[in-house]
N, C-alpha and C positions, 0 to 999 in steps of 0.2 A: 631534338634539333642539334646539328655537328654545327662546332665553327670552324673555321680556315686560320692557319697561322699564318700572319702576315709575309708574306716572302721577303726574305733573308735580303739585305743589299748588297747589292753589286759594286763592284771598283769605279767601275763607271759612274754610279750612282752617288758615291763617296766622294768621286772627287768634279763631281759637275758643279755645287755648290763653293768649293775649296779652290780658285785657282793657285794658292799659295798654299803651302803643307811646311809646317818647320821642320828641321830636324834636332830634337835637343838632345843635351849631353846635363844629364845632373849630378853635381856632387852631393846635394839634400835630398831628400822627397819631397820635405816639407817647401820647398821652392816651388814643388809642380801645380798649387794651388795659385796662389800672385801671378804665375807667368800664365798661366792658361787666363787669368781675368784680364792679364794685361793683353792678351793676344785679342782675345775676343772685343775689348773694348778698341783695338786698332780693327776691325772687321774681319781678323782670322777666325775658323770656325775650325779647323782639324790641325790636329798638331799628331807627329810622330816621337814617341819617347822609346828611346834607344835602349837595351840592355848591357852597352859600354861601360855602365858602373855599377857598383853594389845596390849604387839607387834607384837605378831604373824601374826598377819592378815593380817595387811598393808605387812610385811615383805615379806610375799607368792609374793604380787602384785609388789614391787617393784624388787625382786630375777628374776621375771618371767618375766619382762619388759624387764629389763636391758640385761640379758645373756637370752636369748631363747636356747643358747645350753646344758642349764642344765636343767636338768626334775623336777620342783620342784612339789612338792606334800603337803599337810595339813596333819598332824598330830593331836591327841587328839580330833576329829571330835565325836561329841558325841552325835549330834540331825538333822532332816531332813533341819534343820533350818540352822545350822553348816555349811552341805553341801555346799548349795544354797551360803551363804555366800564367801566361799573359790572359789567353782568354777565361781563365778564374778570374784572373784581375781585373775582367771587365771589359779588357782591347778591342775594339769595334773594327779592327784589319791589321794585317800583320806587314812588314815590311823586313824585307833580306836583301843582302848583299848580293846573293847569287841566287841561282837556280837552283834545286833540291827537290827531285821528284818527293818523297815523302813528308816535306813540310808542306808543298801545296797540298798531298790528298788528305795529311791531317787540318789542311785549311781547311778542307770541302769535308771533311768529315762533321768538324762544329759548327757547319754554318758561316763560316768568319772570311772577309775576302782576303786574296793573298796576293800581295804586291812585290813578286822576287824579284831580283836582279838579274840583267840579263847585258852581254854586250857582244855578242854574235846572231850572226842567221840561226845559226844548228841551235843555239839557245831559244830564240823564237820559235824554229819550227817544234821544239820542245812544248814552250810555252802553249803554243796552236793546239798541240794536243793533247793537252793537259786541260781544255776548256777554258783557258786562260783570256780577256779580252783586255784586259790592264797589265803591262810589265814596267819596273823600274828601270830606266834608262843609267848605268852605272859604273864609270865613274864621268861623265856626262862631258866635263873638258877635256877630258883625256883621250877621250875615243873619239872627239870629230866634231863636238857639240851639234848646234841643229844642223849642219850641212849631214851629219851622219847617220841622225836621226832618221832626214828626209832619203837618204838610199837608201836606208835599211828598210824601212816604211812600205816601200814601192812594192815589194813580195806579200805583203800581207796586209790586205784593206781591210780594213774596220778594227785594224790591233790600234790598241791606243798608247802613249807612252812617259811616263814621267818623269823625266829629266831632273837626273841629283849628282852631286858633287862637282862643283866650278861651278855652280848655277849662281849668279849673284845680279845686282840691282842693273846692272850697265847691261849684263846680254838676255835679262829671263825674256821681255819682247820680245828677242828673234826667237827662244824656243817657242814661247806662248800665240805667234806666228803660222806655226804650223798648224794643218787640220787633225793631226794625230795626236798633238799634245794640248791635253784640256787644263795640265796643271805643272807648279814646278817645283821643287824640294829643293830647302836652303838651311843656312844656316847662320843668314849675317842678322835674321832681326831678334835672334836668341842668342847673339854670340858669349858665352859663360863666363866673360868679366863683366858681363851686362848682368846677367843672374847672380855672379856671388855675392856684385854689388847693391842688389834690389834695386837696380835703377830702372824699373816698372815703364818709369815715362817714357822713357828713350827707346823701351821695347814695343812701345805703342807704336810710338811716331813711326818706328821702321814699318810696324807692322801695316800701317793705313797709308803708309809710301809706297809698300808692295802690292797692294791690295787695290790702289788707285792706275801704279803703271799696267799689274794685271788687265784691271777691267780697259786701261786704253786701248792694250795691246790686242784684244779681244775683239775693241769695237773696231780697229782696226784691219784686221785679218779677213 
């Protein structure tokens, strides 16, 4: 008798559950354990841990040990090398700044979804045929926020998009508004005077503040 390996998830898959995705910045590893309980216990479920510091790395492996119920992922992933590295460490999806044909097909190479950065059409049409149905929307205020989202959007139905950088508590509704955006990436309820400080609580509260405007903004749309 053969069994069937369960198929791999998708970005979509990843982030249907997630309307909020953090994005952190560690100076310890040993912090990626408290913050991921304190996220979870605000009702965040995936967090993005960045390669910005020396700590990042280990932080992925230790996050993803500890609590298996949060979906952690690697952010700032920037070479095929990147990759390889994080998904050792256990990264359940990757996240980049840009677009980089060879980090996506080492995405699809381990199984592991890939969440590039993109802030053109010609990057989209890129994305399109690269098999891609998730791209990071990036740097999100800068390029137009959701009015630029929704004309970029219009060439390519069923792409879907995740809105990061300028994303904060006053406008994530208008992106989470749209039908193309399922989720948004931030970084006010992790901000790293909040972590150096272990001030846990106060990363809750943000996080079930976000978590709560999400699901309104949801039942609204």
């Amino acid at each position: 008798m053969t069994t069937t390996e369960p198929a791999a998830p998708t970005s979509t898959d990843l982030l249907a559950g997630c309307p909020v995705v953090p994005v952190v910045v560690l100076d310890r590893a040993e912090d990626a354990v408290p913050l991921g309980e304190a996220l979870l216990a605000g009702g965040i479920t995936g967090i993005e841990i960045t390669l910005r510091t020396a700590a990042g790395l280990a932080a992925i492996g230790l996050a993803g040990r500890a609590l298996p119920e949060l979906t952690v992922g690697a952010g700032s992933v920037l070479t095929p090398a990147h990759v390889d590295r994080v998904v050792d460490q256990g990264a359940r999806f990757v996240v980049c700044p840009g677009l980089f044909t060879p980090v996506v097909q080492r995405c699809g190479e381990l199984s592991v979804p890939a969440l590039p950065g993109v802030a053109t059409a010609s990057e989209l049409m890129t994305a399109v045929n690269l098999g891609l149905d998730v791209v990071k929307f990036f740097p999100a205020g800068l390029l137009g926020g959701p009015a630029a989202i929704k004309a970029l959007s219009a060439p390519f139905p069923g792409l879907q998009f995740l809105p990061s950088g300028g994303v904060s508590p006053a406008n994530m509704a208008d992106y989470l508004g749209l039908d193309c955006v399922p989720a948004v990436s931030g970084s006010w309820m992790v901000d790293p005077a909040l972590i150096r400080a272990g001030d846990w609580a106060e990363i809750t509260r943000r996080s079930r503040a976000a978590v709560d405007t999400a699901a309104a903004a949801v039942a609204a749309s």
